[in-house]
N, C-alpha and C positions, 0 to 999 in steps of 0.2 A: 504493500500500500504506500509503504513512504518511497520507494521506487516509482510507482505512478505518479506523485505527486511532486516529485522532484522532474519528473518529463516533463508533465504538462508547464512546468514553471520556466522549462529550459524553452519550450515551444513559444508559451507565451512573450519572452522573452526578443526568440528571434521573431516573430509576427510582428512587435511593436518595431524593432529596429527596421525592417522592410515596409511598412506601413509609413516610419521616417524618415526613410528615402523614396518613398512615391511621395510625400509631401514635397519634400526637398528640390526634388527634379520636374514636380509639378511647375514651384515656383521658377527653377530657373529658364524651364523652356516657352513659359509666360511672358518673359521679356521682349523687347520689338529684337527681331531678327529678320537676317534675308538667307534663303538657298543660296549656296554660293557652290564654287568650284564642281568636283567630284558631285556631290548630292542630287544638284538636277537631273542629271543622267540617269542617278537611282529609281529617281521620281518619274523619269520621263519614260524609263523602260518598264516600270512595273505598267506606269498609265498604257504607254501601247500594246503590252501584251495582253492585260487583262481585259482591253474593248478590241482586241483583234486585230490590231497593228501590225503585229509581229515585234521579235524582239528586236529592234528597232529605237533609233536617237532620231535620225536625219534620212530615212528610208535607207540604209545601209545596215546589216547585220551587227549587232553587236558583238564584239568578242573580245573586249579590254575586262569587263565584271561579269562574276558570278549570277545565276540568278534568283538568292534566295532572299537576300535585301531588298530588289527590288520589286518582286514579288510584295513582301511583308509592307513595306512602305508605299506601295503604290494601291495594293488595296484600300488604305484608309485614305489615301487620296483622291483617290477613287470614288471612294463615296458619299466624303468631304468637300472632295473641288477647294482643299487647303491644305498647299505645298508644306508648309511649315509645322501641320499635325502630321501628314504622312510618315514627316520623319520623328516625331518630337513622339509621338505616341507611344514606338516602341523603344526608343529613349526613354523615357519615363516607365514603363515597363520591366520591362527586359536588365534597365541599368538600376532597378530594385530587386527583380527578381534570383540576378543571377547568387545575389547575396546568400542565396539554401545552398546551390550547388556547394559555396565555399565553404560555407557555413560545416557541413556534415564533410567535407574533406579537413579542414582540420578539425576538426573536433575528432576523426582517427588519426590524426598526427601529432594532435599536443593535448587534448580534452575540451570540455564543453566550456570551459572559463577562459580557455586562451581564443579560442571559436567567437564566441562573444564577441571577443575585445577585437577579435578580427575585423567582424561586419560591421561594427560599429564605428571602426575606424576608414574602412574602407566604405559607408555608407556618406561619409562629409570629405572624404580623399577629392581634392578639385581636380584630380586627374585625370578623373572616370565620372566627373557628373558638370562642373561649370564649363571643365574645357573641354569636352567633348564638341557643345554646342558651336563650334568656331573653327574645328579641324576643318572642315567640309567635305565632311563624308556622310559622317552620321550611323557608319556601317560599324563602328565600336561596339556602340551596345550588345548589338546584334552575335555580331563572332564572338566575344567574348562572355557571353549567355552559352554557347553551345560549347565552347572550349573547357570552361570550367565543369561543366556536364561531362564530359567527356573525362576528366579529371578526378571525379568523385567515381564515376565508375568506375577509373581504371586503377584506384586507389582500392576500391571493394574489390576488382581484379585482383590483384596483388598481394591483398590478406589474406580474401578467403577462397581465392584460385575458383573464381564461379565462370565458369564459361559464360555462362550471359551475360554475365558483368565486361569481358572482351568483345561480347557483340554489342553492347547499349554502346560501350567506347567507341566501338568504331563509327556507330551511325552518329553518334555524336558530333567527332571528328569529320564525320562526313559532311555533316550539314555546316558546320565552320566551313569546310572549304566551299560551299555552297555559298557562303555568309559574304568569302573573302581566297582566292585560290591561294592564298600563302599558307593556309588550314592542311595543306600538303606535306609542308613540311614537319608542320605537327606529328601527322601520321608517322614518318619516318623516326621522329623522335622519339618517341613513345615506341615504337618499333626496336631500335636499339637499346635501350632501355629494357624490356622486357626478354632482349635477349640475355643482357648482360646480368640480371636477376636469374635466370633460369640455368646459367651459364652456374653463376652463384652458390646456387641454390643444388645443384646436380640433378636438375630437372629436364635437360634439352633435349634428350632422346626419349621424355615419353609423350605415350597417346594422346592425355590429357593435354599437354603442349602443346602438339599438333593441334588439335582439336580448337583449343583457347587462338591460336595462330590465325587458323583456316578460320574461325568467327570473326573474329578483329580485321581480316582483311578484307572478307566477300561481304561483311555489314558496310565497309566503308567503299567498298567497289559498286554495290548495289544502291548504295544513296546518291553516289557521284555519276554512275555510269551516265546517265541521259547529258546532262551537260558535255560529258566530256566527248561521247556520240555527236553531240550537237555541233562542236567546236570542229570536229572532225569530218560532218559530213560539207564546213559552211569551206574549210581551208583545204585540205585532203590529208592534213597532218594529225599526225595525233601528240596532243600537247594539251596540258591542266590549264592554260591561258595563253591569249593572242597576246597578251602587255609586258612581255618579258624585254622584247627586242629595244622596243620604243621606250622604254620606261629606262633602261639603259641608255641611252642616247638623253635621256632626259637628266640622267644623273648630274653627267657634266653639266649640264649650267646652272643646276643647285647647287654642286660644290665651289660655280665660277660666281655664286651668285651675278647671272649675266641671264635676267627676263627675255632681253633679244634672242638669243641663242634660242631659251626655252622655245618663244615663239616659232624659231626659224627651222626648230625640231618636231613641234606638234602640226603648224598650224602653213608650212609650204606646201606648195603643188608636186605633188610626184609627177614627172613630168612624161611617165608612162600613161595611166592613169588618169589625170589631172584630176584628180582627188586629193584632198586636204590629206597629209601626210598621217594622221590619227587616225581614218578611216581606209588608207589603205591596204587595197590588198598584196603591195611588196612589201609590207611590214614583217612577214610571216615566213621573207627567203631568209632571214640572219635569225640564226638560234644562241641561245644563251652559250654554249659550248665554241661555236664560231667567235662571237665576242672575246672569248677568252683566248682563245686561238693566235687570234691577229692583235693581240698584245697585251702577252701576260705580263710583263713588266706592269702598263699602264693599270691591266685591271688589278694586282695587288696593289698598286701603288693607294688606287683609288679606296679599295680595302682599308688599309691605312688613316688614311684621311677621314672616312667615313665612322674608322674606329673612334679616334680622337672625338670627331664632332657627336658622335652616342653618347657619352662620355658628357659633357656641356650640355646635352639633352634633357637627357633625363634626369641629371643631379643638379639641375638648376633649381633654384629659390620658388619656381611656379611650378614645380613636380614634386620631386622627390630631392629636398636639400640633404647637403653632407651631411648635415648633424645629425641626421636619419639613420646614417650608416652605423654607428654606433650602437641600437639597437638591434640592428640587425644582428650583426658580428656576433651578440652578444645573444641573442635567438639563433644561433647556431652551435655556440658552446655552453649552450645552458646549462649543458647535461652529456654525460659521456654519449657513444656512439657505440652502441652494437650495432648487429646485424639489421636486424627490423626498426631499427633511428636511422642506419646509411640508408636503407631502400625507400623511406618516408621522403625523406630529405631528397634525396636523387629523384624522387617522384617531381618535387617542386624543380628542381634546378632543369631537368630535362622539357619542363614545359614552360622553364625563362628561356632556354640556350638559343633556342629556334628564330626570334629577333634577332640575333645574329645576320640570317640570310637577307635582311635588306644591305647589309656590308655592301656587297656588290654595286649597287643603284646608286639610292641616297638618301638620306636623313632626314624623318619629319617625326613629330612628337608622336602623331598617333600609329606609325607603326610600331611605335615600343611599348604601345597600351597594354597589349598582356603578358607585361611582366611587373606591371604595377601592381597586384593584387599579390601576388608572388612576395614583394618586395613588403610591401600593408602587411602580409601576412606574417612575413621575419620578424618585422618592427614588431607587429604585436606579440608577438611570443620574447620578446627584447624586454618590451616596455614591461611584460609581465614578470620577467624576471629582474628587472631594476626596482621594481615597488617590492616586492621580495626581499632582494637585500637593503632597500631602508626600512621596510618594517621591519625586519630581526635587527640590524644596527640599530635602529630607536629603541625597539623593544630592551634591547643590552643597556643602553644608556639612561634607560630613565629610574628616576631614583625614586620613584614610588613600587618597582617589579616587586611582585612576590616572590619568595622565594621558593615555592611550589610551583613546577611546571605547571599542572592541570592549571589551576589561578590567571596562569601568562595566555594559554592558548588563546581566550575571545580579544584581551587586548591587543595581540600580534594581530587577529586577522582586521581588526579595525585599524589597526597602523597600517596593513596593507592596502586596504581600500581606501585608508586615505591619499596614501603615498599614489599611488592608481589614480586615483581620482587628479590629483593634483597634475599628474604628467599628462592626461588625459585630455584636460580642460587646456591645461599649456599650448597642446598641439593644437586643439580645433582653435582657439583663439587665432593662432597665427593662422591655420585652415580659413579660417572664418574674413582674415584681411586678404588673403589671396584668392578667397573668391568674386571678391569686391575688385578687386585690383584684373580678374584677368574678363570679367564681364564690362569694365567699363572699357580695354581694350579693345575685347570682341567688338562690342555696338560701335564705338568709334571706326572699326577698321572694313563697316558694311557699307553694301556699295547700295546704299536705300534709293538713289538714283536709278537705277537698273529696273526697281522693283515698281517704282513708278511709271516709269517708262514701260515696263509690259501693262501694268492695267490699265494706261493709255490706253496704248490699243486693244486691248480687248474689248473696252468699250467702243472706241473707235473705227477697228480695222476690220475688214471681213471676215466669217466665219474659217474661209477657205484658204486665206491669206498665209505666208509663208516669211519670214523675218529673219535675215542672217544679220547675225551678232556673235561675237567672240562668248558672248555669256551666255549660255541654255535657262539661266534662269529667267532673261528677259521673255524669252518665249513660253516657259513654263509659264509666269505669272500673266503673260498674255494669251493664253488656252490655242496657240496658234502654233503653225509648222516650225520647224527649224531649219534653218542653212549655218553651217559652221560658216565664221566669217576667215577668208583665208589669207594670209603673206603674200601678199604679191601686188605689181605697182597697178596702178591704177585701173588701167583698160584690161587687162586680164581680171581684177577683181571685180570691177561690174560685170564683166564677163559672164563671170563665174557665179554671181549672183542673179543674170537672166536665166543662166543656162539650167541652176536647179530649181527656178521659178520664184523667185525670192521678189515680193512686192514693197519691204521694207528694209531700210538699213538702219540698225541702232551700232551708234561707236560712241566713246568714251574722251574724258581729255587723258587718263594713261596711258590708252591705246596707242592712242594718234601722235603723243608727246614723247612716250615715253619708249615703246614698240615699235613703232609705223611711224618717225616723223617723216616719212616721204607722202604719207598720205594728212600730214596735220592741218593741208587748207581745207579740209572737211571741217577743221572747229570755226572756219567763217560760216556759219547760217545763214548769216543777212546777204553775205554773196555767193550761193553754194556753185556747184556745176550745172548746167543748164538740164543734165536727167535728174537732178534729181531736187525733190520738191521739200524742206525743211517744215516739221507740223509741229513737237513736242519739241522742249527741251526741259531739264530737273539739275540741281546742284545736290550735291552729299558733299563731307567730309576728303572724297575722294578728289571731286571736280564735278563739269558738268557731262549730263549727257545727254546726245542729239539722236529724234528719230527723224530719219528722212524717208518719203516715200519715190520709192525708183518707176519714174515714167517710163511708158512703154516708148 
């Protein structure tokens, strides 16, 4: 009976902390925002597929994302007709819910009280809930719901050697890579890992092994397989994602910090083709392996580079600061290591290692989102062991101690909860100025321009109308077609803008100033070029921006 009632408290316990982070994220996805970068895409491919588009941005197949994101976000958009809940929805969901997956994964690695201190810390972490809102993706939540799923199963794998517990992993695993195709690598992590356990263990020549093997693999073959069929019937290749090549090329000019470059790498005419270099079908003759090929020097180099800048990333003052580290180190040697401590632990580190593999490319904050939870997770088993040694240190120092242990017990554990409590509050306070601090960024760094300019026209422009813009969210918020707007001088880009029926042009003053200054006499309105007819104009924080409509 006091076993039941010691559950229900632990239960109740984690219900309120999840219920405080669907408040939490409630509030921050309530703030003015706009779709930006990556996200419209999500948005724009779940909208076409689910009213019969096809998987489809700009009438081109898509094969840069997965499609389980856009799916999930595009249905509530779907039924909404509001770009901003499509994604925010299961942001606030999913970036509450994943808090059980974690929750019962440590809780078999350090118990119900350091489990606790876990979600609670990682439920106000602004890593995984203010800044998400800003990456612009929004696909966060999302993968890292099914990865830590994926985690607790393969943790009950690992205990109690349950074969279904390797098939729940892998469908898990599966549908991350559905979420996000980097969810691949996962697989292989977890892969090795469980070799090297069984290896361990003098387990690798039996049945059961097999067995646990052959599940873990054909659950994550049989969730992934359509996608990857799909990819394969649209290129002829077989490959987990078209964005390996291009997303390399892209690297450099995020290490050159150099926008033009990025430009002149997404957004030129392949001049086979004449297609915007991102929708591409030569994207698909250079493979990651070739890259490497034609200059290892350059690709370790870049390795290199990209290690350092991870490094600045994530241990910055708006993530995870140094001072962090210290709890950690210290949740790692809490307590000696046997057997079943090294394989807990190797559990966590083999499902940080795998953010590694953006080394290659380049560095943004939200590719190394799951291994924030990883890292929350150390800390609190840190934190819980520094309130530990000041309660026994206070407890020794204080000159009223009895001198009967029993006596001492309830005072020590209130020295620990205070001591707990103290470091606790410590953290969210500072938690609490860097939520403030990376929200008033965010809104300052939105192009609220863009978002005006599409409900221009959609009030304005025809139902049938078609609008190339460098931003899909102009077109998202304008319910209208898209044309990527492309690199190139002038008469080719109207061009290119009759050619795929584009009745509008929206550009920007960074665009044109900063990207394209050969195309910057487009910021004259009052004397544009004679095709084309000047209607809207809006100012943001960014500059202004101009909708023209292109005369036949």
């Amino acid at each position: 009976m006091k076993a039941e009632t010691s559950l229900r408290r632990e239960y109740l316990w984690l219900l309120l902390v999840v219920v405080g982070a669907l408040i939490l994220r409630t509030g921050l996805a309530s703030m003015d925002r706009v779709v930006r970068w990556d996200e419209p895409d999500y948005l724009s491919l779940g909208r076409n597929l689910l009213t019969g588009k096809g998987y489809t941005v700009s009438g081109v197949s898509e094969l840069h994302y997965t499609p389980l994101v856009p799916i999930l976000v595009g249905s509530i958009y779907v039924l909404t007709g509001d770009p901003e809940l499509g994604s925010a929805f299961w942001y606030v969901l999913l970036g509450a819910l994943v808090l059980v997956p974690i929750y019962f994964t440590v809780r078999r690695l350090y118990g119900s009280r350091i489990a606790l201190l876990a979600i609670v810390l990682l439920a106000i972490f602004p890593g995984l809930s203010s800044a998400v809102l800003y990456w612009g993706t929004m696909t966060e939540p999302v993968f890292i719901f099914w990865l830590f799923c994926g985690l607790w199963a393969l943790s009950v794998a690992l205990d109690d050697g349950k074969v279904w517990a390797y098939a729940l992993g892998g469908i898990c695993i599966g549908l991350a890579y559905l979420s996000r195709p980097e969810g691949l690598v996962w697989l292989g992590s977890f892969l090795v890992l469980f070799l090297l356990v069984w290896i361990g263990r003098r387990q690798l020549w039996r049945w059961r092994t097999l067995a646990s093997l052959v599940a873990y693999l054909v659950a994550f073959a049989l969730v992934a397989a359509p996608y990857v069929l799909f990819v394969h019937s649209e290129t002829g290749k077989w490959m987990a994602t078209g964005k390996l090549s291009i997303t390399y090329d892209i690297g450099e000019a995020v290490l050159e910090d150099d926008p033009v470059l990025y430009d002149k790498v997404t957004a030129s005419l392949d001049s086979e083709t004449g297609e915007v270099l991102w929708w591409s079908s030569n994207r698909f003759e250079r493979s990651i392996l070739d890259v490497l090929l034609e200059d290892p020097r350059g690709f370790l180099v870049r390795m290199w580079r990209n290690l350092k800048w991870m490094k600045a990333v994530i241990f910055s003052s708006r993530i995870f600061p140094m001072f962090l580290l210290a709890p950690v180190v210290l949740g790692w040697f809490r307590e000696p290591w046997n057997r079943r401590r090294l394989e807990r632990e190797a559990l966590l580190w083999f499902s940080a290692l795998p953010v590694l593999s953006f080394l290659p490319f380049h560095v943004e904050v939200r590719f190394f989102s799951p291994v924030f939870p990883v890292l929350v997770i150390w800390a609190a088993a840190g934190l819980w062991g520094a309130a530990s040694w000041l309660a026994e240190t206070l407890g020794h120092w204080r000159l009223d101690a009895a001198p009967d242990p029993d006596e001492k017990r309830w005072p020590l554990a209130r020295w620990h909860t205070l001591a707990l409590t103290v470091l606790v509050v410590g953290l969210a306070g500072y938690w609490g100025v860097i939520h403030v601090r990376t929200v008033q960024q965010g809104v300052a760094d939105m192009a609220f321009a863009h978002e005006a300019a599409g409900r221009w026209l959609r009030e304005n422009a025809p139902a049938d109308a078609r609008i190339m813009t460098r931003d899909l969210a102009v077109a998202l918020y304008a319910e209208r077609g898209f044309v990527p707007s492309p690199r190139a001088e002038y008469d080719a880009y109207l061009d290119y803008a009759r050619r795929k029926g584009a009745a509008y042009l929206v550009v920007d003053e960074h665009e044109l100033r900063v990207l394209r200054p050969h195309l910057a006499f487009l910021l004259n309105d009052t004397n544009p070029p004679p095709e084309l007819l000047p209607l809207f104009a809006a100012v943001d924080g960014r500059g202004r921006t101009i909708v023209y409509q292109i005369k036949n």
